[in-house]
C-alpha positions, 0 to 999 in steps of 0.5 A: 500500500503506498504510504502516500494516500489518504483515507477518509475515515468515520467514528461509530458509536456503539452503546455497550450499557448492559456490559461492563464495557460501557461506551465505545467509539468505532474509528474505521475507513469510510467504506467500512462498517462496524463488524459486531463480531469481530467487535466483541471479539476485541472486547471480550463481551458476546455480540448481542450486548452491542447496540449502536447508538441513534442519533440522538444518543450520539449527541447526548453521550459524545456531544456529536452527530453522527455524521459530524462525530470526531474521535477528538474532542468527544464529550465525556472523554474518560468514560468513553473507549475507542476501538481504532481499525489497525489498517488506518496505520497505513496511510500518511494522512487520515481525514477525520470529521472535525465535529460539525456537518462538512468540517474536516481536519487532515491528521497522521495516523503514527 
């Protein structure tokens, strides 16, 4: 993969309350989707106890949309996980939503 390119990535939120987990925030490429196997795989926990978040529960727990939501600046910081896809590490720059509709920030993944 050429080190040169630049991916497009989006944040998921998963809602994982009746583990011990609590909240998880997903960072994948854009043509990718949150994979709830491989998910609780990662985390140790069976996949029926993740949920995805509805729009309102993103703004309430993160402080962001989710089409806006930002693996930085998140809401509640302390409390909140995030699971990042391994092949991000690949890239040079990464674009990731800068915390409102159409706004992006550039950023290295390393």
């Amino acid at each position: 993969i050429s080190s040169s390119i630049s991916s497009s990535i989006t944040s998921s939120s998963v809602d994982i309350s009746s583990s011990n987990i609590g909240k998880v925030i997903v960072v994948l490429p854009t043509d990718r989707r949150v994979c709830r196997k491989r998910l609780s795989t990662a985390l140790g926990i069976p996949s029926s106890q993740i949920k995805m978040a509805s729009h309102e529960q993103c703004i309430d727990l993160f402080g962001y949309a989710p089409t806006s939501l930002s693996p930085f600046g998140l809401k509640n910081f302390e409390t909140i996980q995030m699971v990042v896809d391994i092949g991000l590490q690949n890239f040079d720059k990464l674009v990731v939503p800068g915390g409102e509709i159409n706004t992006f920030v550039m950023v290295s993944p390393l």
